[in-house]
C-alpha positions as CSV (number, residue, x, y, z in Angstrom):
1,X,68.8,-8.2,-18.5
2,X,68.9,-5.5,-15.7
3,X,67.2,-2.9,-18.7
4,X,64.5,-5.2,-19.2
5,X,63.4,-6.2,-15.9
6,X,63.3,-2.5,-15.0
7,X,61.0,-1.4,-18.1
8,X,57.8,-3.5,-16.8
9,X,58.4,-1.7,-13.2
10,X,58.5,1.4,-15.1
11,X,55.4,0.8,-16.8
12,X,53.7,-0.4,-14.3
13,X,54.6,2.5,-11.8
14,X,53.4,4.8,-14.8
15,X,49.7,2.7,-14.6
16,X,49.5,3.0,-11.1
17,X,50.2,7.0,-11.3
18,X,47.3,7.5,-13.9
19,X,45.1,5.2,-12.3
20,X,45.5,7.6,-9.2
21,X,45.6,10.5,-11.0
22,X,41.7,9.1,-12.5
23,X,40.6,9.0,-9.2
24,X,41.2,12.4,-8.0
25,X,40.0,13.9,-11.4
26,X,36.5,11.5,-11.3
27,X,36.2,10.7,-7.6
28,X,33.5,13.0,-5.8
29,X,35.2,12.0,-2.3
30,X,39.1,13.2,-3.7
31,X,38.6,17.2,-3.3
32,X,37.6,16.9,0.6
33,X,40.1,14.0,1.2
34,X,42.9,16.5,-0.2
35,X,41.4,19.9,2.1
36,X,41.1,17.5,5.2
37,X,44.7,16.5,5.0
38,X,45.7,20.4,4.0
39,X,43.3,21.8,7.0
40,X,45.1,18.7,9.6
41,X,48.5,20.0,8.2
42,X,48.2,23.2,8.6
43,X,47.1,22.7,12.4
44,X,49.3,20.4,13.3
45,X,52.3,22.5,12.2
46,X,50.4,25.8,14.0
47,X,48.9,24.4,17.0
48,X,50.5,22.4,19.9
49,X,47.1,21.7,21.0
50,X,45.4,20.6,17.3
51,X,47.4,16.6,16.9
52,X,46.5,15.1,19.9
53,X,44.8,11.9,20.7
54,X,42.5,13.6,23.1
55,X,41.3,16.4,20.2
56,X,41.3,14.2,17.7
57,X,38.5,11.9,20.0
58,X,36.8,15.1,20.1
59,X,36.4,16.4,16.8
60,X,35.0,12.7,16.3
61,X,32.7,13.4,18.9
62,X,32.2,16.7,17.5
63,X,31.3,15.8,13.9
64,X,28.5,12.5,14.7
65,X,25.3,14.7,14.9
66,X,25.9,17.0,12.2
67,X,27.8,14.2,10.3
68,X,24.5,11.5,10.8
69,X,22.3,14.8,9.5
70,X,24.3,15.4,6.4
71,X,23.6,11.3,5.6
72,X,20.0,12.0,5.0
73,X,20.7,15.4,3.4
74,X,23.3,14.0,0.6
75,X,20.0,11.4,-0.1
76,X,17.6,14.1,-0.3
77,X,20.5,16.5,-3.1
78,X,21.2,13.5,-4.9
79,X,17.5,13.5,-6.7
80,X,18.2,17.6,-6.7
81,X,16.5,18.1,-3.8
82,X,17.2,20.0,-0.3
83,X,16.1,19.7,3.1
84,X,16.3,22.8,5.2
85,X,14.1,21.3,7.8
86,X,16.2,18.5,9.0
87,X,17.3,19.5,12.1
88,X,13.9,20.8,13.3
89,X,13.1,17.0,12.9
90,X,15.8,16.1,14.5
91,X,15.4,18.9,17.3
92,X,11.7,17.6,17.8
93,X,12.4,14.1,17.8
94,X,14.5,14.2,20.7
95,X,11.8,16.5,23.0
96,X,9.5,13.8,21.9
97,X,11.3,10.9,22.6
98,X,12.5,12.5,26.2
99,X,9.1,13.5,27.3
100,X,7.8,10.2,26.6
101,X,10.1,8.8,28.4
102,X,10.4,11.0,31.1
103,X,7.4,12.6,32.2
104,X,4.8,10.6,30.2
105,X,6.9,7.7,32.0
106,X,6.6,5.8,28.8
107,X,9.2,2.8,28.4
108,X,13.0,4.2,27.1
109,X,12.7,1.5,24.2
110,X,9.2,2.5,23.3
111,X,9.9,6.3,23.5
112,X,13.1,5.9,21.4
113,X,11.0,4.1,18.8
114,X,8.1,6.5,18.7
115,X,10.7,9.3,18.1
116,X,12.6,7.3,14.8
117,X,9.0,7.0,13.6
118,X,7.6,10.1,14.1
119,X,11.1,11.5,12.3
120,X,10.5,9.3,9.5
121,X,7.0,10.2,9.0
122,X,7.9,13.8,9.1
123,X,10.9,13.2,6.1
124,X,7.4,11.6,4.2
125,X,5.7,14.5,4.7
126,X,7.9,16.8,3.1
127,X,8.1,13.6,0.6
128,X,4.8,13.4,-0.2
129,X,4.4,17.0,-0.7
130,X,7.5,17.5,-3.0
131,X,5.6,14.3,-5.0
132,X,2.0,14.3,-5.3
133,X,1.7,18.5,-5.6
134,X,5.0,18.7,-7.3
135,X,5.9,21.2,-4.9
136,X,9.6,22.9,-4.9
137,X,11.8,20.7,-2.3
138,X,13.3,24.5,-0.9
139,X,9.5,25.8,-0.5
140,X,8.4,22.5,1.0
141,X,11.0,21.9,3.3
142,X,11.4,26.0,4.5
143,X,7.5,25.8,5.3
144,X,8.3,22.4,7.9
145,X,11.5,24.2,9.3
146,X,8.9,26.7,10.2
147,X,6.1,24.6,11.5
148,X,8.4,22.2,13.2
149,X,10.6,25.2,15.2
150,X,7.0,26.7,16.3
151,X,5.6,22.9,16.9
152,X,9.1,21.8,19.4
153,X,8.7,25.8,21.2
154,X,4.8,24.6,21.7
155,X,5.1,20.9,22.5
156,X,8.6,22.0,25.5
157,X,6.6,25.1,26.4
158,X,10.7,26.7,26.6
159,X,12.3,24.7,28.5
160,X,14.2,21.6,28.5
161,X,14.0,18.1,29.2
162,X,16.7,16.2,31.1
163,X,17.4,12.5,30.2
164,X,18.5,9.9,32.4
165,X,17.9,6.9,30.9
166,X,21.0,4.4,29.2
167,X,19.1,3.3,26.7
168,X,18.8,6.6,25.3
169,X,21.9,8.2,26.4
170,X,24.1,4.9,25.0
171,X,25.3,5.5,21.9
172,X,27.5,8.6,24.3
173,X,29.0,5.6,26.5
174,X,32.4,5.9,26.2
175,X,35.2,3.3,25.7
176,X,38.9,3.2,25.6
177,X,41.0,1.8,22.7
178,X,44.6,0.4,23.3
179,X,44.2,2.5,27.2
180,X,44.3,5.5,25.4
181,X,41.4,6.5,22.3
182,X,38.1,7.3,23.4
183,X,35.8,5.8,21.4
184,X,31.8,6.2,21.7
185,X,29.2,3.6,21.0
186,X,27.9,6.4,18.6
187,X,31.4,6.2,16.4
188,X,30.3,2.4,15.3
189,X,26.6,3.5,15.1
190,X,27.9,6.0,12.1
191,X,30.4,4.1,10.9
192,X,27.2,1.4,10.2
193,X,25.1,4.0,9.0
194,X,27.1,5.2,6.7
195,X,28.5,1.7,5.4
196,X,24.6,0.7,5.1
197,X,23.4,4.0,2.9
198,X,26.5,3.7,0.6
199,X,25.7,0.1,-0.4
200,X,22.4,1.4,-1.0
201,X,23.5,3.6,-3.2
202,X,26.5,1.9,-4.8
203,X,25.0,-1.7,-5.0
204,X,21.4,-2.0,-5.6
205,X,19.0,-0.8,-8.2
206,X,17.3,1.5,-5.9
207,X,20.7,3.2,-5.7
208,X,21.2,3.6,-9.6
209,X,17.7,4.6,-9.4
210,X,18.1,7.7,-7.1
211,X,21.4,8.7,-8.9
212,X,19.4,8.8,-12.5
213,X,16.1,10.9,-11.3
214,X,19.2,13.2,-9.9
215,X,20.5,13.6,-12.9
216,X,17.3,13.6,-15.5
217,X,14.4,13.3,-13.5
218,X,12.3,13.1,-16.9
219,X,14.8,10.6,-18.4
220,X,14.7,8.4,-16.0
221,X,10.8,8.5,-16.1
222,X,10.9,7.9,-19.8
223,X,13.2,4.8,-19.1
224,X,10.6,3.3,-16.9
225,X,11.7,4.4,-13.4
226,X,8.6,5.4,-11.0
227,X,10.5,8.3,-10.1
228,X,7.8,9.9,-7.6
229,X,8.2,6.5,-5.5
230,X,12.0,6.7,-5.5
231,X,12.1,10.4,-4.6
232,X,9.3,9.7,-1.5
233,X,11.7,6.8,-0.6
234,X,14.5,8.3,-0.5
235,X,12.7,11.2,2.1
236,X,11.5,8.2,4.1
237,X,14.8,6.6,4.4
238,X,16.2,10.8,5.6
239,X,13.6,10.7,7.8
240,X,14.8,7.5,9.5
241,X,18.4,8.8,9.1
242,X,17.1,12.3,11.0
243,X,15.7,10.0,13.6
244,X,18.8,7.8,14.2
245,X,20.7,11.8,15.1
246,X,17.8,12.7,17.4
247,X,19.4,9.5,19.1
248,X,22.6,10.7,18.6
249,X,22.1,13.9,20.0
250,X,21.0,12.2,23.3
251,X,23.5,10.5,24.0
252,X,26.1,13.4,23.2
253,X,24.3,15.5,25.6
254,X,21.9,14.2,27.7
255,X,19.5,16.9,27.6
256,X,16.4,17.9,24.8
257,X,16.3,21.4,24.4
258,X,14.1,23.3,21.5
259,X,16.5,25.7,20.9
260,X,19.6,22.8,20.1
261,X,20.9,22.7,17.0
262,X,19.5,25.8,15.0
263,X,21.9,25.9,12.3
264,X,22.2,22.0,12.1
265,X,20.5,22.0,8.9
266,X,23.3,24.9,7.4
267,X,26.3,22.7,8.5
268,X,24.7,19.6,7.0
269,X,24.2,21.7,3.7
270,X,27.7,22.8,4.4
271,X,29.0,19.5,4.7
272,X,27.5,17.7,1.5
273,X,28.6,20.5,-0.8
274,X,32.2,20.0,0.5
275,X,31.8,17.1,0.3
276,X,31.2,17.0,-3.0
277,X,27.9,16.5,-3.6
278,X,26.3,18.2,-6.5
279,X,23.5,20.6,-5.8
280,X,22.1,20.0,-9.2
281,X,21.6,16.9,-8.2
282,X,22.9,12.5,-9.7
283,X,26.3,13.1,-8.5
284,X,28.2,12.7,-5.0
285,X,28.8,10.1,-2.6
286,X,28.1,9.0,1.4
287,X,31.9,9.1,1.7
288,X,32.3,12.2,0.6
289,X,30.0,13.8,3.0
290,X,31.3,12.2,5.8
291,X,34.9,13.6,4.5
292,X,32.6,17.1,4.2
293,X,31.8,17.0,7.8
294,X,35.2,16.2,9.2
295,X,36.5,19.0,6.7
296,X,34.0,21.4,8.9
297,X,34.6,19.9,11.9
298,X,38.6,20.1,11.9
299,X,38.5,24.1,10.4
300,X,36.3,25.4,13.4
301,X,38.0,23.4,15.9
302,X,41.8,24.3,14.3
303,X,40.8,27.6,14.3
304,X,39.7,27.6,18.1
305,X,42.6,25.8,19.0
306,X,44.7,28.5,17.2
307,X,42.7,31.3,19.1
308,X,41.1,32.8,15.9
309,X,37.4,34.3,16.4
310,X,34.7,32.4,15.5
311,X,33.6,35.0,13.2
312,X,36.5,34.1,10.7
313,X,36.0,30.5,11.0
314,X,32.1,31.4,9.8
315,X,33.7,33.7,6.8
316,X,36.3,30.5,6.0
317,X,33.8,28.2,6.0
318,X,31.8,30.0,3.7
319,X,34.3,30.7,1.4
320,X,35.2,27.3,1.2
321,X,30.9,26.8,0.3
322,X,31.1,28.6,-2.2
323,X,34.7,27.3,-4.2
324,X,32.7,23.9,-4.2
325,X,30.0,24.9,-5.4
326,X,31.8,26.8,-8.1
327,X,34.4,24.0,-8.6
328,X,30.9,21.3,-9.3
329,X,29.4,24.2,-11.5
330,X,32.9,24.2,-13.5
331,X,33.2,20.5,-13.9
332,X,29.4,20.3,-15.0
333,X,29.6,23.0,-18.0
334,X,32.9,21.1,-18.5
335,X,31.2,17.5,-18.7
336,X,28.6,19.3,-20.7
């Protein structure tokens, strides 16, 4: 009796071990889930400093802008594009939305919207160019970085714009969980955002849509998808995404500056690649990147906290760039 009732929970222990052992060897999200818990590990055994409640508040903090960019930027490398120019939106977004509302004493609400809009017309543009002129994505979106950086220098005339307004510095208001957590409004507004783009992808045919042009642009022509309308929407909906982390970015500091965020568009590259995201495009996942982000996130502030120059956290996180990419490379000849 004893021998018999202990074979099914053999079996089924077995089931539940492969089933887990398919996940991490198809799931795009598995690799960065394994280096974030190596990367907390390893700082938590180092540091005294690292696994706190405070620090880890702050690397939340840390990782919302970058995190919110890397969103739009896994939408854009899914169809086997790239967006190099999405923090110059981002950048001029927020000196627009300030200046409206500060000196052109324009109303916060009105401001905040003109600035989403204005960000999601400029993630058409680069749409509409990649599209209609069948223009490289890396040649299209390197010429905007450059207009745009020139464009927020112009429009601030150097300096930088101070905001005062709740409305646009919310989503920084701070709250405590159990007394003790600090929690921003901005932590729900990504947690959304992200929960909102992965049904997108996941659940509709829109989704399915953008995975397949990813993967065989011309395939998925052949097989009746409008593929120049999915890939414009799909800028639209970055550009909207690059928006929401102008607003982001106000309310983490309260304070538009053309010179913020310069390598934004690097550590949101950074972040989808770790996170698993294929550069070739039709594979990765919203979950993933967020994974990515906090991967990026934990290693520069770990290292800080261990009292390492920021030299070698460049050189580590670069390193860890490039075993992703080779690792997606690997599992794509392998697939093949």
């Amino acid at each position: 009796m004893t021998a018999t009732t202990t074979a099914p929970k053999d079996r089924s222990a077995a089931r539940r071990g492969r089933t887990l052992m398919k996940w991490f060897a198809t799931s795009t999200a598995a690799g960065p889930l394994v280096a974030l818990l190596v990367a907390v590990t390893v700082f938590a055994l180092t540091t005294d400093t690292f696994f706190t409640v405070d620090n880890g508040s702050l690397i939340v903090q840390q990782v919302l802008v970058v995190g919110t960019l890397a969103i739009g930027q896994t939408l854009i490398i899914l169809t086997a594009g790239i967006d190099l120019a999405n923090a110059a939106i981002m950048v001029l977004g927020t000196l627009v939305i300030a200046r409206l509302a500060g000196e052109s004493g324009m109303p916060p609400l009105a401001a905040l919207i003109v600035g989403i809009v204005l960000c999601t017309a400029l993630g058409g543009l680069s749409g509409v160019l990649v599209t209609r002129l069948a223009l490289p994505p890396f040649i299209v979106t390197l010429g905007v970085l450059s207009v745009l950086t020139a464009t927020s220098q112009l429009y601030a005339s150097g300096q930088s714009f101070p905001v005062t307004s709740s409305l646009l510095t919310w989503l920084g208001e701070k709250s405590y969980l159990f007394g003790r957590i600090e929690v921003t409004v901005g932590m729900t507004v990504m947690i959304l955002l992200t929960a909102g783009v992965w049904f997108a992808l996941t659940q509709t045919s829109w989704g399915r849509n953008v995975y397949a042009v990813g993967d065989d642009e011309e395939a998925a022509r052949l097989s009746g998808v409008n593929t120049k309308r999915v890939v414009l929407s799909v800028y639209l909906l970055a550009g909207f995404v690059y928006g929401i982390a102008a607003w982001q970015a106000l309310g983490r500091i309260p304070n538009a500056d053309p010179n913020a965020f310069q390598l934004g568009n690097l550590e949101s590259i950074t972040a989808v690649v770790i996170g698993g995201t294929s550069l070739f495009g039709g594979r990765g996942s919203i979950p993933g990147t967020i994974l990515g982000a906090l991967v990026v996130t934990v290693l520069a502030n770990g290292l800080t906290q261990a009292g390492i120059d920021s030299l070698y956290q460049q050189v580590a996180t670069g390193v860890l760039v490039i075993v992703a990419v080779a690792v997606d490379r690997l599992v794509r000849v392998r697939a093949t």
